[in-house]
Backbone bond lengths (Angstrom), bond angles and torsions (degrees), N, CA, C in turn:
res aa  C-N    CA-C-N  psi(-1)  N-CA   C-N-CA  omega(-1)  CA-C   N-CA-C  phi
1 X - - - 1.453 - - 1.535 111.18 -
2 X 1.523 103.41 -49.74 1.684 88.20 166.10 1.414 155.63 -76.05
3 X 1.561 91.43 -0.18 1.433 108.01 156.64 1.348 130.86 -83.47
4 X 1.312 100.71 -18.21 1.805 106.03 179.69 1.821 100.50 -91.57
5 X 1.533 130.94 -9.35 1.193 141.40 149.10 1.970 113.98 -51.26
6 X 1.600 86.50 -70.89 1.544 86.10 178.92 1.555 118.98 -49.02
7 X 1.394 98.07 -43.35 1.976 94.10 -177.96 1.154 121.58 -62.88
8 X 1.288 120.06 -25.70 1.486 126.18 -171.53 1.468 99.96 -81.85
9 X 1.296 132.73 -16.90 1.515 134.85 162.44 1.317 93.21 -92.05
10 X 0.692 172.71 -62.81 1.674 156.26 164.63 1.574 104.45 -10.65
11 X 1.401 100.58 -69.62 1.644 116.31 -158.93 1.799 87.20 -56.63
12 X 1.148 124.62 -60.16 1.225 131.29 -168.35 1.665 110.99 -47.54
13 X 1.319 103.63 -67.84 2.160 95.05 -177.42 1.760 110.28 -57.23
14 X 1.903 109.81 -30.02 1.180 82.79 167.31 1.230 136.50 -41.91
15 X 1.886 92.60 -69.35 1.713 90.99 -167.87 1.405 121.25 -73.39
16 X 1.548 119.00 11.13 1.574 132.26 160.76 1.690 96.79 -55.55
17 X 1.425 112.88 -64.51 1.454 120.09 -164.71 1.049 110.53 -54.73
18 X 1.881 123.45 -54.15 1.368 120.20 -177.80 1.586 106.70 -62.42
19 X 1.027 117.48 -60.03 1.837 107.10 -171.37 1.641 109.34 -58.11
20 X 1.012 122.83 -19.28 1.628 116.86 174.71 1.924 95.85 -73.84
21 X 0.837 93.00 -54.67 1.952 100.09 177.59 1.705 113.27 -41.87
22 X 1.239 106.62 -67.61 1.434 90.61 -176.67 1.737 112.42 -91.42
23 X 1.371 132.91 26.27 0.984 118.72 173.52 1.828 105.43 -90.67
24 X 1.077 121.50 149.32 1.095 119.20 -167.64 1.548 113.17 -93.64
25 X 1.008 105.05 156.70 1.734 108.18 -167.25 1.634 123.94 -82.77
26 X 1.055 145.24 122.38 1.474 148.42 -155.96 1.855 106.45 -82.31
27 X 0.877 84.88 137.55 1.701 99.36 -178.64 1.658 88.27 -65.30
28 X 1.608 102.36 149.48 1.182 120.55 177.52 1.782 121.11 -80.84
29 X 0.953 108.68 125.83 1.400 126.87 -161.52 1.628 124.35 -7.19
30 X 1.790 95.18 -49.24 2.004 102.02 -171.26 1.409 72.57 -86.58
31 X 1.751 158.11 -30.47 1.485 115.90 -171.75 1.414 128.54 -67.62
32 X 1.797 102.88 -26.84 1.359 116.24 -177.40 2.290 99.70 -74.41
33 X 1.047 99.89 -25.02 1.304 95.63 171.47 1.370 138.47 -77.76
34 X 1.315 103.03 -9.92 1.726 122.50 -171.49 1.589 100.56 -112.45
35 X 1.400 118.02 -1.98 1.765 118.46 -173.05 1.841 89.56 -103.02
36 X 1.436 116.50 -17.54 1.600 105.81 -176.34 1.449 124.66 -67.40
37 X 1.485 115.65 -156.92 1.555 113.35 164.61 1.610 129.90 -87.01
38 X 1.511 99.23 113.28 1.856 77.70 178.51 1.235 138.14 -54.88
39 X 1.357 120.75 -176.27 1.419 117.95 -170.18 1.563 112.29 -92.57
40 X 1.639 115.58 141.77 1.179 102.10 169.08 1.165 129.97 -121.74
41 X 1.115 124.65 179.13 1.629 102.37 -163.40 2.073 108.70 -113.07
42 X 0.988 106.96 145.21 1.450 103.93 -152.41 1.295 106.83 -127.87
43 X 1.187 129.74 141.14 1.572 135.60 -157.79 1.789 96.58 -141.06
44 X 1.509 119.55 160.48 1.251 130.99 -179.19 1.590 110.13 -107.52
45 X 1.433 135.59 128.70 1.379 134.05 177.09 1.370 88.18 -54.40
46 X 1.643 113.53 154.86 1.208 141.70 -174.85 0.896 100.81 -71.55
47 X 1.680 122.59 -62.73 1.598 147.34 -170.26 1.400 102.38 -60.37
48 X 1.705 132.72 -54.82 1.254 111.42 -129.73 1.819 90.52 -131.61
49 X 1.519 97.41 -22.89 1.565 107.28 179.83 1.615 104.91 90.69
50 X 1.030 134.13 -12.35 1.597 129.05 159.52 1.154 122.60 -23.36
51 X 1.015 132.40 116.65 1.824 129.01 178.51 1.871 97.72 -104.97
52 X 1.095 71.06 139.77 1.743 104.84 -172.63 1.183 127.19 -140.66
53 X 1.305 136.19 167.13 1.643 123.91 167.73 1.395 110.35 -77.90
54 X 1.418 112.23 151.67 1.449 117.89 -172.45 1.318 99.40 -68.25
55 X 1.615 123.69 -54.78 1.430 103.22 -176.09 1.027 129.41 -56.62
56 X 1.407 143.70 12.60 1.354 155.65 -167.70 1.838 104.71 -108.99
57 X 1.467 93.18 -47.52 1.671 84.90 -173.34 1.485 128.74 -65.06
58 X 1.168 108.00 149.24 1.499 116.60 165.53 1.930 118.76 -73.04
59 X 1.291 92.77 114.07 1.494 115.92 167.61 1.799 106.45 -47.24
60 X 1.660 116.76 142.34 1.352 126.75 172.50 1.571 106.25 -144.76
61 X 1.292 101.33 -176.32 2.124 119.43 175.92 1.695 78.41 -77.00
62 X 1.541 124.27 -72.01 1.207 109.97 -153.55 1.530 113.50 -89.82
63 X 1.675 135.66 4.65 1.250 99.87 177.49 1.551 93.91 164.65
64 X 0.729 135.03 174.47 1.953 143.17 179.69 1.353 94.51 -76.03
65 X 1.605 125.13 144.70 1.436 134.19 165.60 1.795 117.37 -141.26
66 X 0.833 102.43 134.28 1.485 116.77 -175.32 1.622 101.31 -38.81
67 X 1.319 120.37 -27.89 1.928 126.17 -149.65 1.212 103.97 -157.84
68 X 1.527 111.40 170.83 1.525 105.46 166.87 1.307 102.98 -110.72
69 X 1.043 118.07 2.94 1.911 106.60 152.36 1.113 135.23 -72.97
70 X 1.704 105.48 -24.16 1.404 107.11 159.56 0.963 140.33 -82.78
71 X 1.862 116.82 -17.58 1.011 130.38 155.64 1.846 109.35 -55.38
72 X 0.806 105.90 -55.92 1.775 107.55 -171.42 1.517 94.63 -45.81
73 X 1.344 114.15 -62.38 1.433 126.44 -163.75 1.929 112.85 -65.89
74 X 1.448 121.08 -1.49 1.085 122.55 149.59 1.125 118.47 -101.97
75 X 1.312 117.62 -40.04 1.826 105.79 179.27 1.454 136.18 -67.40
76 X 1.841 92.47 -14.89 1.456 91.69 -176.65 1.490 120.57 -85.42
């Protein structure tokens, strides 16, 4: 019985060793952080309060808007 104990800890660090072996190694932390999505910068419709990306919004007299209906619908 205690040899079929010992082997099964045998069998075990082996395949500890092999699966640590071929698993492949992870990029180090700031590389996996600099391969993601940048940040964007995000503004709220005037009218409705929606936050959105700035490059998305529609320009007004009074203020950034999610649409140009909302723009219409504040300026008028």
């Amino acid at each position: 019985m205690k040899y079929l104990v010992v082997l099964l800890i045998a069998l075990v660090v082996l395949w500890r060793i092999r699966s640590k072996a071929q698993a492949p190694e992870a990029p180090p932390i700031q590389e996996r952080a600099e391969a993601g999505p940048k940040a964007v910068e995000m503004h709220a419709c005037t009218h409705c309060g929606l936050h959105m990306p700035f490059s998305d919004m529609v320009t007004g007299t009074r203020g950034r808007y999610c649409s140009a209906g909302h723009r219409a619908m504040a300026e008028h």
